[in-house]
C-alpha positions in Angstrom: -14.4 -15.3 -53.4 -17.5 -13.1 -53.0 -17.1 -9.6 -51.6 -17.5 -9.0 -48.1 -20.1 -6.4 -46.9 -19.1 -3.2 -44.7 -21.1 -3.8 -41.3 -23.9 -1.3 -41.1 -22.8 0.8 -38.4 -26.7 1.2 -37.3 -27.1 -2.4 -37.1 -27.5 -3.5 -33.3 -25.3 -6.1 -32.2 -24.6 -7.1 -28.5 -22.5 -5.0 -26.5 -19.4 -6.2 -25.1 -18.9 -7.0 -21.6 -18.1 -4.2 -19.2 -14.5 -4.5 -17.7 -14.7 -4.9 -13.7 -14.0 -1.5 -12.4 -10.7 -1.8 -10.1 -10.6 2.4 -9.1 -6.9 2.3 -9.8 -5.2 5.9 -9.7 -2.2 6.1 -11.1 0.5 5.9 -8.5 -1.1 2.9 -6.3 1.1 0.5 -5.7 0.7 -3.2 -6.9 2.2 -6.6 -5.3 3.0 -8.9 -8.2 3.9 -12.8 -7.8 4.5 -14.8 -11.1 2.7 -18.3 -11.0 6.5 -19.8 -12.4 8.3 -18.5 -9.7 9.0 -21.6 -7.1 9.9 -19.0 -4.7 6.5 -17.4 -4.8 8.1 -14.3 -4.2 6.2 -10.7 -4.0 7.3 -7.8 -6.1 5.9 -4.4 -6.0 4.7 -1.9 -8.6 3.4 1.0 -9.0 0.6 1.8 -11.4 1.5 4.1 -14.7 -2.3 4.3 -16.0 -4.5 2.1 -17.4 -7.5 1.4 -20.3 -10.2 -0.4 -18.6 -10.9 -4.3 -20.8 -7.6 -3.6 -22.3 -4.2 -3.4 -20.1 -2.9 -1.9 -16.8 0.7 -0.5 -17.6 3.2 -0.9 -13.8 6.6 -0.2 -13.7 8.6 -3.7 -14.4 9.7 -5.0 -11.0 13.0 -4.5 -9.2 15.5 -8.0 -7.9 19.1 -7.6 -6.8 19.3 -4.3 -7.6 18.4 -4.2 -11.1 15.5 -4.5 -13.0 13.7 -8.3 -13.6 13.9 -10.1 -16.6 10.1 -10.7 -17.3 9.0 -12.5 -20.6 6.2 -11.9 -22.3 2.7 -14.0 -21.6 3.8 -15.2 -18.0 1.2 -15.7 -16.0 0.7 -12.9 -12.7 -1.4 -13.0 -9.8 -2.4 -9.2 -8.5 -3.0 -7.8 -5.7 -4.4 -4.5 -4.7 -5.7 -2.7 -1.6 -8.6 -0.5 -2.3 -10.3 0.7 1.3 -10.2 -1.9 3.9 -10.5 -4.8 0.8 -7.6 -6.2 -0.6 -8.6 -7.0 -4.4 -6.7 -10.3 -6.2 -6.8 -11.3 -10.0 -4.9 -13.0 -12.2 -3.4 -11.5 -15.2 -0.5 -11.7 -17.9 2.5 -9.8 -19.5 0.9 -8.6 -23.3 4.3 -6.3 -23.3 7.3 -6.1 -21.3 9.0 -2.5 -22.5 12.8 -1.1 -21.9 12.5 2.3 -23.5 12.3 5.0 -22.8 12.3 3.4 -19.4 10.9 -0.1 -18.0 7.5 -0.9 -17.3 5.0 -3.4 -18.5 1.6 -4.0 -20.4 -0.2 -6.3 -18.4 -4.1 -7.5 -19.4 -6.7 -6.3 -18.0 -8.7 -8.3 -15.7 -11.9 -9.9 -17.2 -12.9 -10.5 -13.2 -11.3 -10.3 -9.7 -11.8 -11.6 -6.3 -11.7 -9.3 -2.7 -11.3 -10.3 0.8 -11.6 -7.4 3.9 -8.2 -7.2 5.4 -8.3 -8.1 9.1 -8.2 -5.0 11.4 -6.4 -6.9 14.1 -3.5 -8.4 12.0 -0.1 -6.1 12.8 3.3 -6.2 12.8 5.9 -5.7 15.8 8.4 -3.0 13.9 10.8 -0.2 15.2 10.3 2.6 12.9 11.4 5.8 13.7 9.2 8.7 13.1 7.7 12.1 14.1 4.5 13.4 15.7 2.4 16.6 15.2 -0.3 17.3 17.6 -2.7 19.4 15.9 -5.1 19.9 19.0 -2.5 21.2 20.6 -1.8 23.8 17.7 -5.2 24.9 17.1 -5.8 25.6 21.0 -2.2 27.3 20.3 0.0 24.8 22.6 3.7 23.5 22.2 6.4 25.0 19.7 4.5 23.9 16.4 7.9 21.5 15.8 7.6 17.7 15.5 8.4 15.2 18.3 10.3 12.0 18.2 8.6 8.5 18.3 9.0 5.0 18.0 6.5 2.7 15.9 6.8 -0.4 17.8 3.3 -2.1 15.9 1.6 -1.4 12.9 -1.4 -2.0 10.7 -3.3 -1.3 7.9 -5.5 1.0 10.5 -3.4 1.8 13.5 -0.5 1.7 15.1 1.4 1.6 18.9 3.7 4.4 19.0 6.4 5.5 21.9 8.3 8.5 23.3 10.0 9.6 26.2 7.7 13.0 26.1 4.1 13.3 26.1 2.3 13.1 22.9 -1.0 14.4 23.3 -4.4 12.9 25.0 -7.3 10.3 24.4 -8.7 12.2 21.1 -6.4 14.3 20.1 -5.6 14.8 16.5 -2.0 13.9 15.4 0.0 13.3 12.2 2.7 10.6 12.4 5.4 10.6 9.6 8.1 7.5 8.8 9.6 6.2 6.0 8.6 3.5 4.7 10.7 0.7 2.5 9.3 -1.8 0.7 11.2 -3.2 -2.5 12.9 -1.0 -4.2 10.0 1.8 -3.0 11.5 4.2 0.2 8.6 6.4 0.9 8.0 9.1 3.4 4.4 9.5 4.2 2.4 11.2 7.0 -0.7 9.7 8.6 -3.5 11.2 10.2 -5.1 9.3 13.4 -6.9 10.4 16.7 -5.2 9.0 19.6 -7.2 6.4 21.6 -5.7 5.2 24.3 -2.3 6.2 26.9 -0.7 4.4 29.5 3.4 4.6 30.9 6.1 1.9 30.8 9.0 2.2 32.7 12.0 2.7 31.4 14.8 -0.4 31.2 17.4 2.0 33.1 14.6 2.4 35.8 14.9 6.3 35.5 11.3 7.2 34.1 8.5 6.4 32.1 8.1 5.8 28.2 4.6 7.4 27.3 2.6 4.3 24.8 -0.3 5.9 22.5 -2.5 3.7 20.6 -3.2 5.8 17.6 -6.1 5.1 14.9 -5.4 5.4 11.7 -8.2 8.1 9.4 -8.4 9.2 6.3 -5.5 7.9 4.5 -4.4 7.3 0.7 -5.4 4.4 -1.4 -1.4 4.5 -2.0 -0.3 5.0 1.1 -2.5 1.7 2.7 -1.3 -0.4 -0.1 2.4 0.9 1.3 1.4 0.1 4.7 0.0 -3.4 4.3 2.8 -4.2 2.0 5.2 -3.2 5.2 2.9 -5.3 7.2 3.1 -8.2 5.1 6.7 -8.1 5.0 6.9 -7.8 8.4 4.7 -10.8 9.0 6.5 -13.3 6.3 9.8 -12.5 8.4 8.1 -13.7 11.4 7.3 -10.6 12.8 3.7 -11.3 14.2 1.9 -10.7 17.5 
């Protein structure tokens, strides 16, 4: 059998296809579904890290309190949402790991599909949360401490939020907090919006008015939009949809 001959590194040879560039942080939060599952159900994961044309590594998903028995080489569809774009590829377990705590290898996507996430799809919820009006703080109005609301709809760029005291005006800067579940995940987070539109309600016991502010969504986390339209999506498979 003849020898072989070391490659000379100089040599050119073509260069290997460039991996599709996902702008994953560690952190963002993934929606998994596993192409065997008849239920077609939705797990979430967050991302570990990642080597770009070689494997994403996620926490292992979460059912009935424990952690899910995944096999290796079973087949994943993805799903990420990156900006107002929700990115989809399909994908498969190279490594599922226990120690020193469970996550997964998965490959990395040779391509990937995106669609723009409809501004006008929301969810009716009742999510209890608190209000900073930061207008008012800078012009040095109100006690600095948070007020009570009620998110009664939600989307990936707004939401219609309630309370029995004002809240601000049209434009005024705010911060709403609530915790958010989704899975196993049970995250607090705090969005920034302007508010763009008021009107009153009246009250069911007929003695007042319940202030309604339509509040825009700016600025916000690549992992805290996922979290959102995950809670959306949720929301809207239950039959939760206006």
């Amino acid at each position: 059998m003849p020898a072989t001959t070391p490659q000379d590194p100089t040599t050119p040879h073509a260069a290997p296809e460039a991996a599709p560039s996902l702008h994953l942080t560690p952190g963002d939060i993934l929606q998994l579904q596993f192409v065997a599952d008849p239920q077609e159900t939705r797990h979430y994961v967050r991302l570990i890290g990642y080597l770009a044309g070689h494997s994403l590594i996620v926490t292992t998903p979460r059912s009935g309190g424990g952690f899910l028995l995944v096999r290796e080489d079973q087949v994943v569809v993805a799903r990420l949402l990156s900006g107002e774009s929700v990115f989809g590829f399909n994908t498969r377990v190279l490594r599922s790991c226990t120690r020193p705590y469970p996550y997964l290898h998965l490959e990395y996507p040779a391509a990937f599909e995106h669609i723009v996430v409809r501004k006008a799809q929301r969810a009716i919820v009742q999510l209890i949360g608190s209000v900073r009006n930061h207008t008012w703080e800078e012009a040095g109005r109100g006690d600095g401490h948070p007020l009570a609301c009620l998110i009664e709809d939600l989307s990936t760029t707004g939401a219609l939020i309630s309370s029995r005291e004002p809240l601000g005006e049209v434009g005024d800067r705010l911060s709403v907090t609530a915790r958010f579940e989704v899975a196993e995940f049970h995250d607090d987070i705090t969005l920034s919006g302007t508010i763009r539109n008021h009107r009153e309600r009246q009250r069911q016991e007929a003695t007042g008015h319940v202030h309604l502010y339509g509040v825009e969504f700016q600025f916000l986390e690549p992992k805290d939009s996922m979290v959102i339209y995950a809670y959306v999506c949720k929301q809207i498979a239950a039959g939760y949809k206006t």
